[in-house]
N, C-alpha and C positions, 0 to 999 in steps of 0.2 A: 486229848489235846496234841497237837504237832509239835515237834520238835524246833526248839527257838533255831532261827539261820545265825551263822553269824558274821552277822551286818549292826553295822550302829544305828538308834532307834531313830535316827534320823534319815533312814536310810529314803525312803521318798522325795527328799530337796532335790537328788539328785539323779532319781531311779529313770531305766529305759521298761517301760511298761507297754506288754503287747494286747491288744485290742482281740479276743475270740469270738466271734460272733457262732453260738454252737453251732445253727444249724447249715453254714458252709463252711466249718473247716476239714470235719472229715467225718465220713461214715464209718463206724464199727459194728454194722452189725445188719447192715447192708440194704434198710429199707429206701433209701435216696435221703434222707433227710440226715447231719449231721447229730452228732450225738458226745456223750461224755465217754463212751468206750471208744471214740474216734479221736477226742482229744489226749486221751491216756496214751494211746498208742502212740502221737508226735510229740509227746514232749521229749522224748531225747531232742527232735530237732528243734525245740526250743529251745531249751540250754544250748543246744550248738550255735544257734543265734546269737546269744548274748544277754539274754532281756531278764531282767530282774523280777520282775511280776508280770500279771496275766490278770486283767481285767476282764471279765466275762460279760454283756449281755446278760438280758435275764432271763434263767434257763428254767422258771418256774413254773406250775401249773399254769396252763394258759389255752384259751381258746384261740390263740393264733389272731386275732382280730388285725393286731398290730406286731408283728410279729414278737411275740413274748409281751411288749408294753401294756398289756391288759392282764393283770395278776391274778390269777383269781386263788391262790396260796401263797403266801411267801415261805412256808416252810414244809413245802413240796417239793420235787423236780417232776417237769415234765413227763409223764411217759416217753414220749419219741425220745428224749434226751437220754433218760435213766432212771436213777431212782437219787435218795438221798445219799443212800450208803455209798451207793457209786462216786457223787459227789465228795463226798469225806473222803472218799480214798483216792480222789483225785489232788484234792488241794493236802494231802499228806506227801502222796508222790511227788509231789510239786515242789513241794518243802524241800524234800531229800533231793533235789536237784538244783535246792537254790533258789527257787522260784516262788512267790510270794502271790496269794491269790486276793483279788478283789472284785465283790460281789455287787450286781446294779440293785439298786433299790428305787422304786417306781411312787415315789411319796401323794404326788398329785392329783392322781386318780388309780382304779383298779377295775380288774373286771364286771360288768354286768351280771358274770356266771357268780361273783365271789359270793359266799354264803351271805354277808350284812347285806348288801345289794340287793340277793332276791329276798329276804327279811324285808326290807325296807319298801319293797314295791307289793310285797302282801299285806303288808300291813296298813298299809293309808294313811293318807290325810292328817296332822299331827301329831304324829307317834312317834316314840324314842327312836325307832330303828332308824324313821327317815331325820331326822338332826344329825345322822351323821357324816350327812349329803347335805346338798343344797335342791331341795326340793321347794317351789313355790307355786302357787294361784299361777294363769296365763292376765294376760290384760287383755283388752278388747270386752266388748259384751257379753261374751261367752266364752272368757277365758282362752280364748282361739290363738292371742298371739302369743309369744314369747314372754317371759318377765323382764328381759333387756336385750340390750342390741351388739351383746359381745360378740366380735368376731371369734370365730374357729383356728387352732394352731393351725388347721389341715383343709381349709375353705367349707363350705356348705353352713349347714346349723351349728349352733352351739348348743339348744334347747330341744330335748325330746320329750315329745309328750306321754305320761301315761295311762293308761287306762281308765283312770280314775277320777281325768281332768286335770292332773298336778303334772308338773315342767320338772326333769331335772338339768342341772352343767352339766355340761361334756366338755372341758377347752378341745379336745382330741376328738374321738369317735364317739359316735352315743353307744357303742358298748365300752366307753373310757369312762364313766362317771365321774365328779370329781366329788373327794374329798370334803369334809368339813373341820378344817385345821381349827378350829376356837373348840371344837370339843375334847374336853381330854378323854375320852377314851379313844380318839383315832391317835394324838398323842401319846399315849401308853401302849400303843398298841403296838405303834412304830420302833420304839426304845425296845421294848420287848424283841422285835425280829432282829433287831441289828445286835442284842442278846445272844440270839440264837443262832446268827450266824458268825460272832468272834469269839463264840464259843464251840464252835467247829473247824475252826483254824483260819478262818477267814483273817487276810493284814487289812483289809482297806474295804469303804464302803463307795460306789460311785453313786450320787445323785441327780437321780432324772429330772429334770426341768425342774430346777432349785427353787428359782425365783416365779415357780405361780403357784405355791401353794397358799398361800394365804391371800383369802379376799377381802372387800368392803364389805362387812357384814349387810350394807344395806342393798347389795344387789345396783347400785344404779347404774343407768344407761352414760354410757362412756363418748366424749366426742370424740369426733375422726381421730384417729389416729394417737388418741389416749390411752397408756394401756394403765393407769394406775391403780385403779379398780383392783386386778387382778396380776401385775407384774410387780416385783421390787419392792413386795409393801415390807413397811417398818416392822410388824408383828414376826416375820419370819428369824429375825436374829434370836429373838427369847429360843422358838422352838430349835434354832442349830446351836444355840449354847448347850441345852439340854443336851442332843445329841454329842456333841462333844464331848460332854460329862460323860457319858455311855462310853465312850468310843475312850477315853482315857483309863478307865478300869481297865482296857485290855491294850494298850500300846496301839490302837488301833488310827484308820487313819480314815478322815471325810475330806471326799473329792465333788465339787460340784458343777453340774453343768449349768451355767449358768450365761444366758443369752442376757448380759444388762450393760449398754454400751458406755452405761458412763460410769470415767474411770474412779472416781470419787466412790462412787456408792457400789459399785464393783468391791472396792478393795475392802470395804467396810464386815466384807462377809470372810475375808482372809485374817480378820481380827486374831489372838493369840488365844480367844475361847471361845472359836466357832471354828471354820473349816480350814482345813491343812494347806488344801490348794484348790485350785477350780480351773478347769478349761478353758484355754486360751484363744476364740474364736476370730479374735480380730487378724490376727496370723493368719491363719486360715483362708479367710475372707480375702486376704488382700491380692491384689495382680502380682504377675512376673515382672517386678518393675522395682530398681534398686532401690530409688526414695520412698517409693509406697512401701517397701519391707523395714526399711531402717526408720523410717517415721513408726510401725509396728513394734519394732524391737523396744525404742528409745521409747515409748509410750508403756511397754507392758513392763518395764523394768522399774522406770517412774512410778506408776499405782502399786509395784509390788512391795518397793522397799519402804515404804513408812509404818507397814504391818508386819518385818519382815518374816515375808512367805516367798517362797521363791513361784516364778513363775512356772507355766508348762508350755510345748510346743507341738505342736498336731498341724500334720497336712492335710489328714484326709480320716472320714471316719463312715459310721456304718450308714451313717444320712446323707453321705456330701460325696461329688461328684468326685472318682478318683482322681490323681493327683498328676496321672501322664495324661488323663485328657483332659482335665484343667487347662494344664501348661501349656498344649498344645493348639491351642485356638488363638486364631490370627488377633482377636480384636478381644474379649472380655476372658482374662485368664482368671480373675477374683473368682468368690464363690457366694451366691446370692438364692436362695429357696424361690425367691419373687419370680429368676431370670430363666431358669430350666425348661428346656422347650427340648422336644423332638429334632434333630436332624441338625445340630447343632457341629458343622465340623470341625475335624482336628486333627492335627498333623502329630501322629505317635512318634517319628524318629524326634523332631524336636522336642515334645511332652516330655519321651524318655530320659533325653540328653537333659532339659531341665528338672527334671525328678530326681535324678541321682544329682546335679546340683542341690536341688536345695535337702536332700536327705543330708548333706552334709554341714548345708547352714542349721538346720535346726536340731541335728545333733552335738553340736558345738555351742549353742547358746547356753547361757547360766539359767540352770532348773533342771525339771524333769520333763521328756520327753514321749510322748503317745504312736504306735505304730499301728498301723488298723494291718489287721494279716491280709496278706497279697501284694502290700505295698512295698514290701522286701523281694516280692518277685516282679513287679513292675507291671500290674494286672494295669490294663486299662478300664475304662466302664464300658460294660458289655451291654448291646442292642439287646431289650429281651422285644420276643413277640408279642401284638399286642394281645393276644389269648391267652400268655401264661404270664401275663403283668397281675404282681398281688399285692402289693404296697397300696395302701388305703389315700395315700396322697393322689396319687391317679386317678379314681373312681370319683374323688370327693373334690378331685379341680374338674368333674368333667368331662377327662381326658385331655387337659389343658396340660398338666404337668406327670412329666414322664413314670416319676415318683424315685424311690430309692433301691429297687432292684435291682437295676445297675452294677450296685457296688457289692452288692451281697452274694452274687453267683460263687458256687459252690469251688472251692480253690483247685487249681491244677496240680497232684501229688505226682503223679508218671504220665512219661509222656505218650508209651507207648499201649497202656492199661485201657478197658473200657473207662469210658468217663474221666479220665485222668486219673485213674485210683483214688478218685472221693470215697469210693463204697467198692459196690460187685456190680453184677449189671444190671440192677434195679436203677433207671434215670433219674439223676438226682432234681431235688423241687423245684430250682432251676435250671431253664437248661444252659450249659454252658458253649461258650463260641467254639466254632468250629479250628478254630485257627489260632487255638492257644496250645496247639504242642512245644513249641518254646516256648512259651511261661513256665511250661511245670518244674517244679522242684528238683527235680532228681537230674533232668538234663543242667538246668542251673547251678545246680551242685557241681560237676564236671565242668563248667565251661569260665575260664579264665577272664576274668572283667564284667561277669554275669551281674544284673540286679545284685541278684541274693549274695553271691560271691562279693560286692562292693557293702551290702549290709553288716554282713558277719564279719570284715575286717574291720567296719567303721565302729562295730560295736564292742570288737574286741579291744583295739585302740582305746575307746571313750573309757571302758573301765578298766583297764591296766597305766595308760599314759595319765601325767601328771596334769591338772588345767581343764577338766572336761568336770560336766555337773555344775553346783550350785557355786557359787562365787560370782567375782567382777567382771564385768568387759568393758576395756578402753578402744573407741575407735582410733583408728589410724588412718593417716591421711592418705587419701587413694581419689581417684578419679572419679566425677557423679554418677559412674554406674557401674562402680562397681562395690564391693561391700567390705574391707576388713576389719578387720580386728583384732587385740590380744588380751587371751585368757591368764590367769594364774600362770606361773610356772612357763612363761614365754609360749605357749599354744596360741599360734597365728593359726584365724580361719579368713581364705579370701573366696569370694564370689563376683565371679565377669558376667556381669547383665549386660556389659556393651558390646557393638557391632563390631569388634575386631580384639584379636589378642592382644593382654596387658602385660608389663615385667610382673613377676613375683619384687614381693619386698624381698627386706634381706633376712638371711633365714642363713640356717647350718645344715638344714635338713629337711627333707617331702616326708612328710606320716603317708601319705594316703594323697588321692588326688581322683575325682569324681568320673574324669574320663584323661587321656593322652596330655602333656604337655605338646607344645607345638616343636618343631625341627632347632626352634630359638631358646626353648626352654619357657615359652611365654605359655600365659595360661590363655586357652582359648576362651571363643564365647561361650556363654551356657554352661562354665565347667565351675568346680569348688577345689578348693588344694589347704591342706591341712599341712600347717609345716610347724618345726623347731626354731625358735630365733638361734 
């Protein structure tokens, strides 16, 4: 077992938690694909960041279908990654740095490859193995069509057929099957891993698509744009009670991702004996636009506090377009899976200058706060070609939607290294843009007002200064576009969304300030300033 940190058990309300996606953060061992001997080697430059825990992706046996999201062990590691042992003495090292490790867990489906899977399609037609799926009859006269008319998370089918004449779920890919949550041995099965891995030092569990594992046991066909069937259903609170019970034996902690818009039954899953906290997508989602973010705030703060759970804050993650070219598009800066189309432009000096704005609104809000790696070095989303596009969203719109590659290119470590020092010279699985030698790390490190340079001070600040993390925020009266506020302990945060520089309020002091005051001392546009009253 790891050695306790010490942080108070409530150390989460308030945590900066960094996002690793393994297979681009860094090569150790030099095949192009990231790895757990490439993440061992940068965690010094994690603790130099700041970041309290390290949320991983899931680095488990996996056919890659979905990059990792198709399981086919959870108490595996990947080959390309590592092994187990590697992993144990990663989230140990991690420890002794302060840094607190949490594991993805993929509840709603699993691999095709997993052993119950290929049990269940050898076996046939009524048998134990398949109840622990959703296997049925097709309809039509010969079974030809589907059992319902569910859409797919990812477009194409939901229903694959097999061999035998029986249909299984895929919400995801038909190498995703899904799950059958009313049985308890997928139930027990679940408890058991999350066992096994807070009893490897794991702090925290993150859950994948929270809200569809449990369905209408009767399978029916859903209208347009129903998802009830299979989203938000009421049976899933009994199963994250359960897990919580798990998760309290070891201090441990359930994070959910959970795509369910309304704010009512959102918050109902933040209850005080189900999950700790869940993903705040509406944030996310929202445009570069003052009322659209402070309508966000003032909404996530309202469904958090009657559970108190505190909220989270995320700009950008391993699915969603990053966050300087978000920002940087003339006309729809939000973010929408529906909207993603090729060729889509965007202006990176603006993006950028609004990125390090809002890095500093959503590290100033009350809660804990999510950073997908690259985003401290101001990575935009990268053009991949369309021959090395692997994201199954792409294939399965058609080549309608670009998919999520984008954001996943393998990070820039040196600027001057083959491949940016991801690995050696083996090219890594994606390829990266030609014209990120200033992104890489190491030039950033050196250069004064850098991304990275502006992250590691804001994060230094947030956990040393008084007023940052979970607590209160009162607005303050400011002009319609622009944003303040104060925290605890008099921590003013301002942000100018409008067309010309504003006065600071009154203050004794600048913490920090996202880019230049003006020649006036005015905050320009597009910029954030962290002051002392």
């Amino acid at each position: 077992m790891a050695a306790p940190l010490d942080h108070t058990d409530d150390w989460w309300r308030g945590a900066a938690i960094y996002q690793v996606y393994v297979r681009s953060f860094a090569d150790g061992d030099g095949d192009g694909t990231g790895d757990l001997a490439g993440v061992r080697a940068r965690l010094p430059y994690l603790a130099e960041l700041g970041i309290d825990a390290i949320w991983f992706n899931p680095w488990y046996l996996s056919p890659m279908a979905d990059g990792g999201y198709d399981v086919a062990d959870y108490r595996s590691i990947d080959p390309a990654f590592g092994t187990l042992a590697e992993a144990e003495k990663l989230i140990s090292e991690a420890r002794g740095l302060g840094i607190r490790t949490i594991v993805d867990i993929v509840p709603n489906h699993l691999s095709d490859q997993h052993a119950w899977f290929r049990a269940a399609v050898a076996a046939g037609p009524g048998s134990a193995e398949r109840e622990l799926f959703h296997f049925r009859p097709g309809r039509g006269e010969n079974g030809e069509l589907p059992p319902n008319n569910w859409p797919s998370q990812f477009s194409g089918e939901t229903w694959t057929r097999v061999p035998d004449g029986e249909w299984y779920l895929h919400l995801f890919t038909p190498e995703q099957p899904d799950l059958n949550w009313s049985h308890p041995v997928v139930r027990q099965e679940h408890e058991d891993v999350l066992r096994f891995w807070f009893e490897r030092g794991a702090a925290g569990v993150r859950i994948d698509s929270a809200a569809l594992c449990a369905k209408d046991p009767d399978l029916p066909d859903a209208a347009e744009d129903d998802t009830t069937p299979y989203v938000d259903r009421d049976e899933l609170h009994d199963i994250y009670r359960s897990w919580r019970a798990v998760a309290d034996e070891y201090n441990g902690v359930l994070i959910g991702e959970l795509w369910v818009p309304d704010p009512d039954r959102f918050s109902r899953y933040l209850r005080p004996d189900e999950l700790h906290t869940a993903f705040n997508f509406d944030f996310l989602a929202r445009p570069w636009d003052a009322a659209e973010l402070r309508a966000s705030i003032d909404t996530t703060l309202a469904f958090h506090a009657p559970v108190g759970a505190p909220a989270t804050w995320v700009l950008c993650n391993h699915d969603v377009t990053r966050t300087v070219t978000r920002y940087g598009r003339a006309e729809d800066t939000g973010f929408d899976f529906a909207k993603k189309r090729f060729g889509t432009p965007s202006d990176l000096v603006t993006g950028t200058r609004r990125a390090r704005a809002a890095a500093l609104l959503s590290l100033a809000l009350p809660g804990s706060v999510y950073l997908f790696q690259g985003e401290e070095l101001g990575l935009p989303e990268a053009d991949i070609p369309l021959d090395r596009i692997q994201d199954p969203m792409h294939f399965r719109s058609l080549g309608v939607d670009p998919g999520r590659d984008g954001c996943r290119v393998p990070l820039p470590w040196r600027a001057d290294a083959p491949h940016y020092g991801f690995g050696s010279e083996q090219e890594p699985w994606l390829p990266q843009p030609a014209d990120w030698t200033g992104y890489a790390a190491d030039r950033q490190a050196a250069t004064e007002g850098s991304m990275l340079v502006l992250y590691r001070e804001a994060l230094r600040i947030r956990r040393t200064e008084a007023g940052f993390g979970d607590g209160p925020l009162n607005w303050l009266r400011s002009a319609p576009d622009v944003l303040a506020f104060v925290r605890t302990g008099g921590l003013i945060c301002v942000v100018n969304l409008a067309g010309e520089p504003v006065e600071l309020p009154g203050h004794t002091s600048v913490l920090l300030t996202s880019g230049p005051l003006d020649d006036d001392g005015r905050l320009p546009q597009d910029t954030a300033a962290w002051l002392r009253s």
